[in-house]
C-alpha positions in Angstrom: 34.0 -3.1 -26.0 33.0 -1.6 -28.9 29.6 -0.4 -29.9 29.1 -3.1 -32.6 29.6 -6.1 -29.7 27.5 -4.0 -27.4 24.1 -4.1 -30.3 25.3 -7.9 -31.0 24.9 -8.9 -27.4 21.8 -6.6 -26.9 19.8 -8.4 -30.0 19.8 -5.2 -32.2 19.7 -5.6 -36.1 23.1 -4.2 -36.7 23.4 -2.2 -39.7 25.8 0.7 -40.5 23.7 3.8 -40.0 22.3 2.7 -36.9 26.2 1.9 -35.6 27.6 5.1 -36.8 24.5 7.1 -35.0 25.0 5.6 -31.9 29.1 6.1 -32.0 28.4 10.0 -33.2 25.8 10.3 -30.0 28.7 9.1 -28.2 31.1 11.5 -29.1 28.8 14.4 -28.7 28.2 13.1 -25.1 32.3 13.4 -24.6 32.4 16.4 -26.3 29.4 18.3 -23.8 29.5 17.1 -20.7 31.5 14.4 -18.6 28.8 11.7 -17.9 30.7 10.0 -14.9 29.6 13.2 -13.2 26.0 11.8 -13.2 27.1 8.2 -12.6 27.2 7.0 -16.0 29.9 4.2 -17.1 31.2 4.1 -20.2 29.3 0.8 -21.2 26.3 2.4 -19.8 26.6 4.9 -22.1 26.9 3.3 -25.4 24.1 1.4 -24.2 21.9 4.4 -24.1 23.5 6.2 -27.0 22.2 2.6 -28.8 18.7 2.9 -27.8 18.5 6.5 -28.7 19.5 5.7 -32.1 17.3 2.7 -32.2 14.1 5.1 -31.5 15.5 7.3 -34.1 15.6 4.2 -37.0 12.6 2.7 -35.3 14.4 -0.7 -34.4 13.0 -3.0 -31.7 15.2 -2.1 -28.5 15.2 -4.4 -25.5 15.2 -1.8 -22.1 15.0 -5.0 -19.8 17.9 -6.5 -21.1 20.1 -3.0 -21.6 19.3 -2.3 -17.5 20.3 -6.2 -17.2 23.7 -5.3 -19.3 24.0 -2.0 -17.5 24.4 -3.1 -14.0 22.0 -0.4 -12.7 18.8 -0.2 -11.7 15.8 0.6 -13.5 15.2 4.0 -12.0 19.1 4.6 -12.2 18.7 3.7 -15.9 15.9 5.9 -16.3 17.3 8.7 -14.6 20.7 8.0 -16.7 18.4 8.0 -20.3 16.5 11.5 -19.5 19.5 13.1 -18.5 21.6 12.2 -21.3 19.1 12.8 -23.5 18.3 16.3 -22.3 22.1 17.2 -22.4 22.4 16.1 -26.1 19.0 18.3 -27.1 17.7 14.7 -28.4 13.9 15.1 -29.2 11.8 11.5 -29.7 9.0 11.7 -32.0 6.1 9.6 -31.3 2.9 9.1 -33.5 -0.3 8.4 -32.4 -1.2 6.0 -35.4 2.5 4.1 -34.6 1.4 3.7 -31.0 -2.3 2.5 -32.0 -0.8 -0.1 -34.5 1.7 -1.4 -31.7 -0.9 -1.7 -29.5 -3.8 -2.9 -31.4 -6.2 0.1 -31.0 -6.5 1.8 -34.4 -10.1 2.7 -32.9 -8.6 5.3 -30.4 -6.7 7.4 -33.4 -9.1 10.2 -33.1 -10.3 10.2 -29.7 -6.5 10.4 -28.9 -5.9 13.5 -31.0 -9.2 15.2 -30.0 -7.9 14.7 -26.1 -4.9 16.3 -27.4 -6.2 19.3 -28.9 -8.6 20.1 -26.1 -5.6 19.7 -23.5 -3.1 22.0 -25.1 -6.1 24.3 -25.5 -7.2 24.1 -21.6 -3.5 24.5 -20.8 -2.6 27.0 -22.5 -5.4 29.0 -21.3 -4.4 28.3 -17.7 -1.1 29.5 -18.5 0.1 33.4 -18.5 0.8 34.9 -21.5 4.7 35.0 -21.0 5.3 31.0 -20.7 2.8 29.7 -23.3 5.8 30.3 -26.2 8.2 28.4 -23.9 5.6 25.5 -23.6 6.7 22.3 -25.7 3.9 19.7 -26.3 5.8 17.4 -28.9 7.6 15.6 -26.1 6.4 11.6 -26.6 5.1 11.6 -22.9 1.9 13.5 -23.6 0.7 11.4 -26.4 1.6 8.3 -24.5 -0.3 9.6 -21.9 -3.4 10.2 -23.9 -3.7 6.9 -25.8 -3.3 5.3 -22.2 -6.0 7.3 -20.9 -8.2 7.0 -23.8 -7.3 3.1 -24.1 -8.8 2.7 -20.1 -11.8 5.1 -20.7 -12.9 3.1 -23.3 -12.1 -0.7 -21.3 -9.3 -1.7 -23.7 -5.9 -3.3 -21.7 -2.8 -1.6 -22.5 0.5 -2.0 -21.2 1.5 0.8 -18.7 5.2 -0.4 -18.3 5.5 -0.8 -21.9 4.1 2.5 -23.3 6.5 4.3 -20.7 9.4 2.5 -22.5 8.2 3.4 -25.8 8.0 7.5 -25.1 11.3 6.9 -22.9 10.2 8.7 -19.9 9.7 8.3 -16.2 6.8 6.5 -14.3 6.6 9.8 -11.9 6.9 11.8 -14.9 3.9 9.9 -16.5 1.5 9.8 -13.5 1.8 13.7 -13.3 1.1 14.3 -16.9 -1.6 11.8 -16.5 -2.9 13.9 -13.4 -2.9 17.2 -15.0 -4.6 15.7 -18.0 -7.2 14.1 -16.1 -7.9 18.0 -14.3 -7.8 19.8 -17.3 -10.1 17.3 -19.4 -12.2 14.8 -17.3 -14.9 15.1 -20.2 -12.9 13.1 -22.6 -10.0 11.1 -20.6 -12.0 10.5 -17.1 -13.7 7.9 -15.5 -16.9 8.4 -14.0 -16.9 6.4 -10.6 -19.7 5.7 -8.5 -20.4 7.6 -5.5 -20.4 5.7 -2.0 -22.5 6.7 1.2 -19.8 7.8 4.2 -21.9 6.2 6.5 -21.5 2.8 4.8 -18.0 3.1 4.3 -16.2 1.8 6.9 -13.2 -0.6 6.8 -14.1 -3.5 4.7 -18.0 -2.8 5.4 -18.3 -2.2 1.6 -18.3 -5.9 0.9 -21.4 -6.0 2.8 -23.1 -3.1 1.1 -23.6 -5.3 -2.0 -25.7 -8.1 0.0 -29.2 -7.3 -0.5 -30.3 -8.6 2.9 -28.1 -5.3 3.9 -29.1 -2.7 1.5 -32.9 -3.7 2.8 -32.4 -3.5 6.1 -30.4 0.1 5.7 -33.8 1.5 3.9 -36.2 -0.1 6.5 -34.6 1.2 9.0 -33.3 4.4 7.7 -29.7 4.5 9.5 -26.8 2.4 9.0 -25.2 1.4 12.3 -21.8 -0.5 12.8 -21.6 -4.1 13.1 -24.3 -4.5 15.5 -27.0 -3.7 12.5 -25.2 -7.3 11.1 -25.2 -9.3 14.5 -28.7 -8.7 14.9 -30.2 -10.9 12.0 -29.9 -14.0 11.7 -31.2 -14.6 8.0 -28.7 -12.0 7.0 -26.7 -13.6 4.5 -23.4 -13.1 5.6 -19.5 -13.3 3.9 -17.3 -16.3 5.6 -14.9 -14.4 7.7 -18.2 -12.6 9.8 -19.9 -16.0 9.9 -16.4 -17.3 11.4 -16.3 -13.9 13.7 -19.5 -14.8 14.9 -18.9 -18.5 15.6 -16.0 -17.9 17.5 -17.9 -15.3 19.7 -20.4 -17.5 20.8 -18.4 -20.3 21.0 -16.7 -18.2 23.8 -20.1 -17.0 25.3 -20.7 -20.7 25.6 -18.0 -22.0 27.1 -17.6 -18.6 29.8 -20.8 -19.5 31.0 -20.2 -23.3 31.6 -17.4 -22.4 34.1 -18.9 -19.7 35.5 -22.1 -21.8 36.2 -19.4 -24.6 37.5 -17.7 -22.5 40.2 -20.5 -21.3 41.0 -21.7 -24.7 42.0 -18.2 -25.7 43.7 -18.2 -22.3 45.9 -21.9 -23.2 47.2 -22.2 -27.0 48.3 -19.1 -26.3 50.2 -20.3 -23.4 52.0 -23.6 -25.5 52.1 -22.3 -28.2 54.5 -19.8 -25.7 56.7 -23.7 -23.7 57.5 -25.4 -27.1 58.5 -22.4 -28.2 60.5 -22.3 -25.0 62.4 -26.1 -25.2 63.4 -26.1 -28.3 64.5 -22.8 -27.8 66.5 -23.9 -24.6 68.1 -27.9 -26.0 68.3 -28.7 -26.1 72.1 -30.1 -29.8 73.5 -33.3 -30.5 74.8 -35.3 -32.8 77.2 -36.4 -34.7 74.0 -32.4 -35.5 73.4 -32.1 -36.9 76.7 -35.6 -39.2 76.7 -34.5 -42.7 76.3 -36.8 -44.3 73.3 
């Protein structure tokens, strides 16, 4: 199949430059290396040839349908995409303003490009002097990475999957990029989360620290003790599945003591009669049982 039929059936806006991009990617990729070696097919690799040339003319490129038409996985595709594009020295640009247009936050533009500043700063600082001319910071992933950041500092929804399709990387690749950005530059891309008490955290047990029944009875008495500090009062407002917990305990208490108070009763009026009938059996007679009335 050629690479014309392949862009038809993908949904690609098939013009000439984009066509010839693609088929010259191609035969780079024969030239340099043998992709089969990394368990590329032949239709697999148009495919990606396609979508690098379709980020280079900035045409809309369907990834869910090229993995569909690939016959691999996503993670296979993934892998497949970095590799190749490592091997043919293929650099991605990717603008901040293009990515807040896309996504609807023109708001983040400068928050976004401050974040970056300060992290190439912090990181090149933590760096030795000998690898900070090797580092490259205009790979896609670390601005994707900092409008997604930004984007959930400031509440705004963003689509993880999506951006990671756009800068044409991995997820694991993303999360640690995210990680080390977070490290470097909590001030600007954190999020501040509220502390919990240890003593209150334990299982679900933070469901009940929101009640205020609860948080009252933790300052009156000064201690927070395990479930027996909820069993013990009554007007406690409780979720459903401890109300249910509870009923089925007593429930249970209830009907243990019904037949333990039951053969309790059974054991004794036996035992009862067997007593009298032995006294009265074994009960010597007297001149009083032999007087005639």
């Amino acid at each position: 199949m050629d690479m014309r039929g392949i862009a038809t059936k993908l949904g690609l806006v098939v013009s000439k430059p984009l066509i010839r991009k693609a088929e010259e990617l191609r035969r780079l990729c024969d030239v340099q290396f043998n992709s089969s070696i990394i368990g590329v097919g032949e239709v697999c690799k148009a495919i990606i040839c396609l979508e690098i040339a379709a980020s280079r003319f900035q045409v809309i490129f369907d990834r869910k349908r090229a993995i569909q038409m690939s016959g691999m996985s996503e993670k296979a595709y993934m892998r497949s995409f970095n590799t190749m594009q490592n091997s043919l020295d293929v650099k991605i640009t990717l603008d901040v303003r293009e990515l807040a247009i896309r996504f609807g936050c023109v708001r983040l533009i400068p928050f976004v490009q401050k974040g970056l500043s300060l992290y190439k700063e912090r990181f090149l600082a933590s760096l030795p002097s000998s690898r900070r001319a090797s580092t490259d910071f205009n790979r896609p992933v670390f601005t994707a990475v900092a409008f997604y950041l930004c984007a959930k500092r400031h509440k705004l929804k963003v689509d993880k999957s999506k951006l990671i399709e756009v800068c044409g990387t991995s997820e694991s690749e993303f999360g640690t990029v995210s990680t080390s950005m977070n490290d470097l530059c909590f001030d600007v891309f954190g999020i501040t989360k509220e502390k919990k008490d240890p003593k209150s955290v334990k299982g679900n047990r933070e469901l009940l620290d929101v009640l205020p029944g609860k948080r009252k009875h933790e300052d009156e008495s000064g201690f927070s003790s395990d479930d027996s500090s909820v069993d013990d009062e009554p007007d406690l407002d409780l979720p459903t599945y401890k109300r249910q917990k509870q009923g089925e305990k007593h429930a249970y208490e209830e009907w243990k003591s019904t037949v333990i108070s039951s053969n309790k009763k059974t054991k004794t009026a036996p035992t009862k009669r067997k007593t009298q009938a032995r006294l009265n059996f074994e009960k010597k007679p007297t001149e009083s049982d032999f007087v005639q009335s």
